[in-house]
Kinemage of the C-alpha trace (Angstrom):
@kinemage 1
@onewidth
@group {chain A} dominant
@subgroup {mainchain}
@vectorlist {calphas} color= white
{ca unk a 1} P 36.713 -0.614 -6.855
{ca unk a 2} L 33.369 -0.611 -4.809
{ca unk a 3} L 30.940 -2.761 -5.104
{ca unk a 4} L 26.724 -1.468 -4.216
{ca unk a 5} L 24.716 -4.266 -3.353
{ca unk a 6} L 21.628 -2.983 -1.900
{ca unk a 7} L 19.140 -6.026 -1.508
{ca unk a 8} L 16.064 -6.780 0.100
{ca unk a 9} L 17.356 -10.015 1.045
{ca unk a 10} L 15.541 -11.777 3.957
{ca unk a 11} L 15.596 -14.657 5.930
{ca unk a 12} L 14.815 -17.676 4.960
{ca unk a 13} L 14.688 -15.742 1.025
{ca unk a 14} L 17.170 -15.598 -1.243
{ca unk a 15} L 17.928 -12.137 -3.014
{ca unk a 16} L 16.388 -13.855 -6.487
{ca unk a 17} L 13.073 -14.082 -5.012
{ca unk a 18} L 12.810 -10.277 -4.555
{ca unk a 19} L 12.692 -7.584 -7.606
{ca unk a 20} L 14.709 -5.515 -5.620
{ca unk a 21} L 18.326 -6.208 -5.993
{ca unk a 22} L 20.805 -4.365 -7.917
{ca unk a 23} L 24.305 -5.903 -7.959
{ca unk a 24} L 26.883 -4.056 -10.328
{ca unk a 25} L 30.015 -1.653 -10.263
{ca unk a 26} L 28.815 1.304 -10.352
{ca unk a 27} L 32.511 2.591 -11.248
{ca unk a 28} L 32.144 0.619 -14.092
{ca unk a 29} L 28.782 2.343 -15.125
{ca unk a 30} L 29.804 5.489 -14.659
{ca unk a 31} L 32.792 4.889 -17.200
{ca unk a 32} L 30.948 3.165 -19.961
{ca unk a 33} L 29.001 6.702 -19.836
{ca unk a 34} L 31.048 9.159 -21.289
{ca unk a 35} L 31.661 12.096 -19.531
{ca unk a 36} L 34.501 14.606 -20.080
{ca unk a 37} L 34.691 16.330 -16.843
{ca unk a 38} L 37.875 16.539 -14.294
{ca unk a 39} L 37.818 14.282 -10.979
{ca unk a 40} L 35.936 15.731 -8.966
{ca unk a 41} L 32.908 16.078 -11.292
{ca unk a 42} L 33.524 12.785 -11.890
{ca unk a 43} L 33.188 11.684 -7.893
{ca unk a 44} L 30.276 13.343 -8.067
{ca unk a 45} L 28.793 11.517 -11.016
{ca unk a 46} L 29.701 8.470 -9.594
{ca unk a 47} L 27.770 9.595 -6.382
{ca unk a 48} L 24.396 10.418 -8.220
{ca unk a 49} L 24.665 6.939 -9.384
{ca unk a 50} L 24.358 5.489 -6.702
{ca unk a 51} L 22.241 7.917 -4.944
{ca unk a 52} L 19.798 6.507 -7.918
{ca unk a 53} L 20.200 2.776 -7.508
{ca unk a 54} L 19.503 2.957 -3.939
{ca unk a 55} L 16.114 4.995 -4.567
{ca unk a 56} L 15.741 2.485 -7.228
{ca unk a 57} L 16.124 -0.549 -5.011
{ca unk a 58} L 13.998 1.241 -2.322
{ca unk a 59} L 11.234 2.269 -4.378
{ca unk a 60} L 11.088 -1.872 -6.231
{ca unk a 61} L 10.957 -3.566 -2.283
{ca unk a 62} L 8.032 -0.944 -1.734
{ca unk a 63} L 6.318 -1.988 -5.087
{ca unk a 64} L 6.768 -5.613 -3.868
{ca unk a 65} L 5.402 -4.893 -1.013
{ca unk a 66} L 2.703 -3.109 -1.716
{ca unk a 67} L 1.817 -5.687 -4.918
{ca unk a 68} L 1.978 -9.002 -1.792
{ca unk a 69} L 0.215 -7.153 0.415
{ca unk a 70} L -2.526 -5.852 -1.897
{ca unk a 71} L -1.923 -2.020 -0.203
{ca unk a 72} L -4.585 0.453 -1.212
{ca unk a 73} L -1.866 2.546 -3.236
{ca unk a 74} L -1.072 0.136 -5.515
{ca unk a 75} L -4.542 -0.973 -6.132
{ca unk a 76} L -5.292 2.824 -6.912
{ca unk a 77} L -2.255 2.777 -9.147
{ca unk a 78} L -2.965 -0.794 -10.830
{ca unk a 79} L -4.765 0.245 -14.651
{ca unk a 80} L -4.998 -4.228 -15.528
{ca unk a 81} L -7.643 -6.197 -14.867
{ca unk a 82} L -8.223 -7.888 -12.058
{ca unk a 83} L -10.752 -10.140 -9.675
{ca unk a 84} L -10.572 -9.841 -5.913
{ca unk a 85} L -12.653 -11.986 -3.549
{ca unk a 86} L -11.930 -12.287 -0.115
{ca unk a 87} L -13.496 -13.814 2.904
{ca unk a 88} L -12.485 -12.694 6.737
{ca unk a 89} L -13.523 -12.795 10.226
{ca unk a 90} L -12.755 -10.726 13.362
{ca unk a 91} L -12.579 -11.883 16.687
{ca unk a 92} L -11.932 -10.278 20.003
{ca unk a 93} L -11.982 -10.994 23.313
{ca unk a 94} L -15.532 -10.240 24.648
{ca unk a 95} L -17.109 -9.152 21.378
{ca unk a 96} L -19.204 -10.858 18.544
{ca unk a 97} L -17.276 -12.116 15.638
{ca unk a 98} L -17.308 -9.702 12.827
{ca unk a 99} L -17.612 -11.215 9.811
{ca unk a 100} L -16.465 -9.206 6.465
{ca unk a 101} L -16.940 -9.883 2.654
{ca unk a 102} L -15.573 -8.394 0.182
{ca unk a 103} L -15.509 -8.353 -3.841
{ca unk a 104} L -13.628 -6.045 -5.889
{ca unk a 105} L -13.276 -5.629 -9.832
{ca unk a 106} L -11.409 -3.430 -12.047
{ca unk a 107} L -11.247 -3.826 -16.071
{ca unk a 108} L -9.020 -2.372 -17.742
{ca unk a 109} L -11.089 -0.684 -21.196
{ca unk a 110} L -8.803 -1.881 -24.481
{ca unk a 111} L -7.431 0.599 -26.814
{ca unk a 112} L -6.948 2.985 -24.111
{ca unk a 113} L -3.177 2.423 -23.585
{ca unk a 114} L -4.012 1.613 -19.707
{ca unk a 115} L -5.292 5.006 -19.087
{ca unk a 116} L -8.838 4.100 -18.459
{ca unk a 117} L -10.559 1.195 -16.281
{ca unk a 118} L -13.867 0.050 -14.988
{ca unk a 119} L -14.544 -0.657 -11.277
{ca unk a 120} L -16.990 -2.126 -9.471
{ca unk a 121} L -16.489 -2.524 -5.218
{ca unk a 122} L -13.204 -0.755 -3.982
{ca unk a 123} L -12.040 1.317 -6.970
{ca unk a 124} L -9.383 3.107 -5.156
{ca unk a 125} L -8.142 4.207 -1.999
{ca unk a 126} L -11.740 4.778 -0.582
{ca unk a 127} L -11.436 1.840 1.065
{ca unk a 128} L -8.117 0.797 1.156
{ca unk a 129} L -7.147 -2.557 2.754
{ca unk a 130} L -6.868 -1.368 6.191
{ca unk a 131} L -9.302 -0.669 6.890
{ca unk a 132} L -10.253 -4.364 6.746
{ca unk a 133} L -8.038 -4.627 9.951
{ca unk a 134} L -9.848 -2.809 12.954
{ca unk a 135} L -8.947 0.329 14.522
{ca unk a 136} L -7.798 2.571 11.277
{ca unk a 137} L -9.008 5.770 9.717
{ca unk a 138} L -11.835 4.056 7.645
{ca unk a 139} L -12.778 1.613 10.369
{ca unk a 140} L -16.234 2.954 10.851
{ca unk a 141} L -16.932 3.266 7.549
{ca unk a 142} L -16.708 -0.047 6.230
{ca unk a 143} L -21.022 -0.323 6.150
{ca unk a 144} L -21.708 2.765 5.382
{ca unk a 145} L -19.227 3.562 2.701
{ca unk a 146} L -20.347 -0.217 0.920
{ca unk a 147} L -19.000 -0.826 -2.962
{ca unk a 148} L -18.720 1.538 -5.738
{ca unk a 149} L -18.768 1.627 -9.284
{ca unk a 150} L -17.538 3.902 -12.149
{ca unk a 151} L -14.810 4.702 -14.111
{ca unk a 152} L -10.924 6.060 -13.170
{ca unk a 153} L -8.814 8.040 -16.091
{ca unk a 154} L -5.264 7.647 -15.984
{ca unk a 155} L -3.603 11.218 -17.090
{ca unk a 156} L 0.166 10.298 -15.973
{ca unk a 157} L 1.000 7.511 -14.411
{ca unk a 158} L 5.495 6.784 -13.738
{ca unk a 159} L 7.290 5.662 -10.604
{ca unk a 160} L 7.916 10.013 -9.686
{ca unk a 161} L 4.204 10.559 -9.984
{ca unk a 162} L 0.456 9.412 -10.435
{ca unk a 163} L -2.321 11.321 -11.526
{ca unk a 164} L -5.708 10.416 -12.122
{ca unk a 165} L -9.327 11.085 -12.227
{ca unk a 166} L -12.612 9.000 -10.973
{ca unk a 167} L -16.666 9.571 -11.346
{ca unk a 168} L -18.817 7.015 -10.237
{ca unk a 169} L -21.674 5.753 -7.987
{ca unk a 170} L -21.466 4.654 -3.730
{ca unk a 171} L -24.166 1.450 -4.962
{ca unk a 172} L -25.288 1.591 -1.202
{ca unk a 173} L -26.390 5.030 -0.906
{ca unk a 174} L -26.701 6.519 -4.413
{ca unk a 175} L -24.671 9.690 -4.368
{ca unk a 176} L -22.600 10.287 -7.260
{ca unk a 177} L -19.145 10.912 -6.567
{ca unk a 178} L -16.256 12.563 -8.838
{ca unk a 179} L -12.629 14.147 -7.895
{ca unk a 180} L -8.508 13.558 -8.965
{ca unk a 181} L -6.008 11.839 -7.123
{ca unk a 182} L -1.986 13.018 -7.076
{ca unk a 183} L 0.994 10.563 -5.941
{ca unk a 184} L 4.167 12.602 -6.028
{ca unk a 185} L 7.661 10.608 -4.819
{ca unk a 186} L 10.937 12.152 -4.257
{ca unk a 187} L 14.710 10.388 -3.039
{ca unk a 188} L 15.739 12.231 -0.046
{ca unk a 189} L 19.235 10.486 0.223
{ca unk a 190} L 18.601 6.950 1.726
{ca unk a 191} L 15.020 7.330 2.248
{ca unk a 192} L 11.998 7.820 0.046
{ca unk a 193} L 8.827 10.554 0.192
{ca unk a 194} L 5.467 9.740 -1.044
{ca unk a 195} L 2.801 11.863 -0.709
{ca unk a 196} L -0.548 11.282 -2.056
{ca unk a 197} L -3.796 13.251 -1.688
{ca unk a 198} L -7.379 13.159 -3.223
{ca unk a 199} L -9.990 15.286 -3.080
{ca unk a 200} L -13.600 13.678 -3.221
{ca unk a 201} L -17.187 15.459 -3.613
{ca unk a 202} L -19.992 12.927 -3.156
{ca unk a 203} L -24.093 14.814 -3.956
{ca unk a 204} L -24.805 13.434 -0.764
{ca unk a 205} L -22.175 13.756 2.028
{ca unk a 206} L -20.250 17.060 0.022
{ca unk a 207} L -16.333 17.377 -0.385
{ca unk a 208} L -13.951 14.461 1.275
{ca unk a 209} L -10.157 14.756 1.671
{ca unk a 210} L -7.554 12.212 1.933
{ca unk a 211} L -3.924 12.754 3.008
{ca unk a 212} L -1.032 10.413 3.125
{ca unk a 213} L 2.524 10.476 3.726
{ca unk a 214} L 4.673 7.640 3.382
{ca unk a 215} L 8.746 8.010 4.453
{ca unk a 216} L 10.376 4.496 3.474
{ca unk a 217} L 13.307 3.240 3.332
{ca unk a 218} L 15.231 -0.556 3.168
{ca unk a 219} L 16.946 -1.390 6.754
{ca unk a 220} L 20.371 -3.303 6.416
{ca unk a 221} L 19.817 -5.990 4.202
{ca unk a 222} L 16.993 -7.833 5.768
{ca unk a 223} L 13.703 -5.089 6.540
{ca unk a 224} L 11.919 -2.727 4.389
{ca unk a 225} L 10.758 0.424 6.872
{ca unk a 226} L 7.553 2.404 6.530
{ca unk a 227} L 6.530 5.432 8.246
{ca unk a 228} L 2.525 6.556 7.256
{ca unk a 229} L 0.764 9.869 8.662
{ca unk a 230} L -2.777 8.894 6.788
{ca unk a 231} L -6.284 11.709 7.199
{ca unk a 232} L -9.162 12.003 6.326
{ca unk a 233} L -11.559 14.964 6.474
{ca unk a 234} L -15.345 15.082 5.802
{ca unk a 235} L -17.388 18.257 5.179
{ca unk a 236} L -20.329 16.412 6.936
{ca unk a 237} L -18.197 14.722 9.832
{ca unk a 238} L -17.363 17.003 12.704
{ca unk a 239} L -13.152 16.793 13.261
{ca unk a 240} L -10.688 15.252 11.425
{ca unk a 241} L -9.357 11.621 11.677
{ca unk a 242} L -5.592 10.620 11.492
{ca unk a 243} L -3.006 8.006 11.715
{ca unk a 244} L 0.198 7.050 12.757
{ca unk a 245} L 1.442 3.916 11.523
{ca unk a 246} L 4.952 2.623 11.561
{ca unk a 247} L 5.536 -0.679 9.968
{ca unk a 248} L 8.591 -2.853 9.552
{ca unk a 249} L 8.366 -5.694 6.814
{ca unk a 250} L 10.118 -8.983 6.560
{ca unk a 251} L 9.574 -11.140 3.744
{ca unk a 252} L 10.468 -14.998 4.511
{ca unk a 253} L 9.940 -16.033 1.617
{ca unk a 254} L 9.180 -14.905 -2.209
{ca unk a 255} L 5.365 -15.630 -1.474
{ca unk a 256} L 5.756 -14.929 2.562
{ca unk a 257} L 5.665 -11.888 4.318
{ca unk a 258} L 5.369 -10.368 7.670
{ca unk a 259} L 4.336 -6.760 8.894
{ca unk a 260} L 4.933 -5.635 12.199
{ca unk a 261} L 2.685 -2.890 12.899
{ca unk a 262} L 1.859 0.031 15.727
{ca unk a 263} L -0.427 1.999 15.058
{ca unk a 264} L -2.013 5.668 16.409
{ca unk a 265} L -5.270 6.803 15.282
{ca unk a 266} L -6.154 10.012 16.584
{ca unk a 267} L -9.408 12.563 16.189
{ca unk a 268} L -9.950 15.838 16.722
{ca unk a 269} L -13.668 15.479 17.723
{ca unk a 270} L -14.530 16.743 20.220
{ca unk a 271} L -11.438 17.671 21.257
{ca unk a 272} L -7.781 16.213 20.430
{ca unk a 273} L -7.263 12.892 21.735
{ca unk a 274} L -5.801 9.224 21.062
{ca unk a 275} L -8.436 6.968 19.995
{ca unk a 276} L -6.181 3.801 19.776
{ca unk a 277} L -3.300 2.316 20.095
{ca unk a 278} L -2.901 -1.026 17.972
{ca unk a 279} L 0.421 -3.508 17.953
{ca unk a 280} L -0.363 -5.785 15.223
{ca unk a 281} L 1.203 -8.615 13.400
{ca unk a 282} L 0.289 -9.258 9.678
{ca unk a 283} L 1.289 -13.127 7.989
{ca unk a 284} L 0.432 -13.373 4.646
{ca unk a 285} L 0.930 -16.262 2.467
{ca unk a 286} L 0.228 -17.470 -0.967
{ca unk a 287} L -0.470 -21.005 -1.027
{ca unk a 288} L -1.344 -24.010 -3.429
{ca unk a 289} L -2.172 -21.689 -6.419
{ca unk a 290} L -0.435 -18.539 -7.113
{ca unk a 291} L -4.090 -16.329 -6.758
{ca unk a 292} L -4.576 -17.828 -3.416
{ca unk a 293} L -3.696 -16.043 -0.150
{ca unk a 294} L -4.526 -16.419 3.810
{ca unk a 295} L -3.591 -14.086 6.140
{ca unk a 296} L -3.199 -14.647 10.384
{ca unk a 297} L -3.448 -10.875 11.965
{ca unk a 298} L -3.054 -11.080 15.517
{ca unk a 299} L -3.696 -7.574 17.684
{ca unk a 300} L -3.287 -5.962 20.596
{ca unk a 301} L -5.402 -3.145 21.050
{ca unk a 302} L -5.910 -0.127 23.341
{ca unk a 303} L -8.677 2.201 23.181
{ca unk a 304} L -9.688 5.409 24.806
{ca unk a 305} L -13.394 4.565 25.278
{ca unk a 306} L -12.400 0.847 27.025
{ca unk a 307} L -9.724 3.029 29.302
{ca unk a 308} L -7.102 1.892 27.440
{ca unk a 309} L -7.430 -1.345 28.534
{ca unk a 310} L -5.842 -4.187 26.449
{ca unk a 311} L -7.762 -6.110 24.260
{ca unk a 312} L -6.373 -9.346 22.222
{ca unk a 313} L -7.704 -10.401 18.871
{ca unk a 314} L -7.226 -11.534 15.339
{ca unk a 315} L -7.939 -10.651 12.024
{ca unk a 316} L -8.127 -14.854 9.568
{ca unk a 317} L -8.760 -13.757 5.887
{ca unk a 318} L -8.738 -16.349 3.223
{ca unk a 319} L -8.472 -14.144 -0.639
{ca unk a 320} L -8.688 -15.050 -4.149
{ca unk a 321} L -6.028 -12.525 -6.509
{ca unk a 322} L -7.464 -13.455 -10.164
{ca unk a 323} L -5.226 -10.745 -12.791
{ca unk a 324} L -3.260 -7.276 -12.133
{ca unk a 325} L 0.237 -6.790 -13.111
{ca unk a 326} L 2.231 -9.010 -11.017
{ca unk a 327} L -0.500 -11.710 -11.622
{ca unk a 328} L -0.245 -11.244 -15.702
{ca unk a 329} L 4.007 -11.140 -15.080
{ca unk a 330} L 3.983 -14.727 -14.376
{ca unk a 331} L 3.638 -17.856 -16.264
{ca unk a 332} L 2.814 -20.546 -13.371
{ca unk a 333} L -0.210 -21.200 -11.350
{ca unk a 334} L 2.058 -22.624 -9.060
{ca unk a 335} L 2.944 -20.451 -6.641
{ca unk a 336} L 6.697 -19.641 -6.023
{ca unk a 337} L 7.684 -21.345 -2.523
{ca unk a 338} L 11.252 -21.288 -2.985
């Protein structure tokens, strides 16, 4: 008799306060499943079982995280409603603060079965959320990219894939903008693929392409472990802009979470080279009220045009969450501190 428990359990959190545990005998589910086969079809059944509930449990603990941490693929993925309003500043040693506002809002359009929403600010992954932090692929285009607005259709959205379509306006500059995005994910034994790519044409800057890989996976009980490759390409930008980003998350508690982050970004322009190297630390925490959140990023950076010399700082964001699924899921406006 074996018993699979594969948990995202961490400390100071107990396994309830995750959406990620599975804890059953899987011997047991492969017999109440009928299945007239000799034993060694049978072993094999019993293997594609739990080959399943571990891509299961893997692919929940990335939702979760993704959901906490507000990541740019799940707000591209999210159809509800929902109100985002965050404040943040940026200091460094030696530089200005760099203050950063930012309001986001998506409605999802009744009678459309969740395949169609309204958006005004960051619709998608245009400007994901980090490129809020300093140092990433979009990290010099945060005033020149400013808020959008328009419309994103919704042809197939499941866990295995996501497809949809946006049109809209960049309010700053004008230029209309319309092109698909595709989110396939495949199990590869313990470990799970994601890739996503968009394609982009704006009537003033031409066609835009975005790349990402993802390669996750839970570690032991306690960490869920993300590997990113994210690029972008411009048709008016010389080069092409990439990232490596390897991040290990620990949740303390069911409304408490930590990434530990190193990231690469890396251009092409003029020639191949390292741009940065970041070590970062992400705390996020909702507090008092369930749609509340800070956030305490401290960072370590080394850049090519400083001579790699290191550089401390910190990223203090205070955000208001108003809607989106996990916001409509619960029934408190406490927030869960257990």
């Amino acid at each position: 008799m074996y018993l699979l428990t594969v948990v995202l359990c961490l400390p100071g959190a107990r396994a309830a306060d995750l959406p990620v545990a599975v804890d059953a005998d899987t011997e047991g589910a492969a017999a109440s499943e009928h299945v007239d086969v000799d034993a060694d079809l049978k072993g094999t059944y019993t293997a594609d079982i739990y080959q399943r509930r571990i891509s299961e449990n893997i692919n929940n603990a990335a939702q979760w995280v993704d959901s906490f941490f507000d990541d740019d693929r799940y707000i591209a993925e999210d159809a509800s409603s929902k109100l985002r309003f965050g404040q943040s500043v940026f200091l460094e040693y030696g530089a200005n603060p760099k203050l950063n506002t930012r309001l986001n809002v998506s409605l999802d359009v009744p009678n459309t079965e969740k395949k169609l929403r309204l958006f005004i600010g960051s619709e998608d992954d245009a400007n994901p959320t980090s490129e809020q932090l300093p140092d990433s692929v979009d990290d010099n285009d945060i005033a020149r990219d400013g808020s959008s607005a328009g419309v994103q259709f919704f042809a197939k959205a499941s866990d295995k894939q996501n497809l949809s379509v946006s049109a809209g306006i960049k309010v700053s500059s004008a230029d209309l903008f319309i092109g698909p995005r595709y989110r396939r994910t495949v199990s590869l034994d313990d470990w799970l693929f994601r890739f996503t790519q968009r394609f982009r044409w704006y009537t003033g800057q031409g066609w835009e392409s975005r790349t990402r890989l993802d390669f996750e996976r839970l570690v032991g009980q306690d960490l869920f472990f993300r590997q990113t490759f994210d690029g972008r390409w411009r048709e008016e930008d010389p080069g092409y802009r990439y990232e490596s980003r390897s991040s290990v998350i620990q949740a303390l508690k069911s409304r408490k979470a930590i990434e530990y982050q190193w990231a690469n970004l890396f251009s092409t322009d003029p020639q191949q080279r390292l741009v940065s190297t970041v070590f970062r630390l992400r705390y996020r925490q909702n507090f008092l009220r369930k749609w509340l959140f800070y956030e305490m990023n401290p960072q370590l950076a080394l850049r090519n045009d400083e001579h790699f010399k290191p550089k401390a700082g910190i990223v203090l964001r205070i955000e208001v969450v108003f809607g989106g699924k996990d916001f409509l899921k619960s029934g408190s406006d406490q927030p869960d501190d257990r």
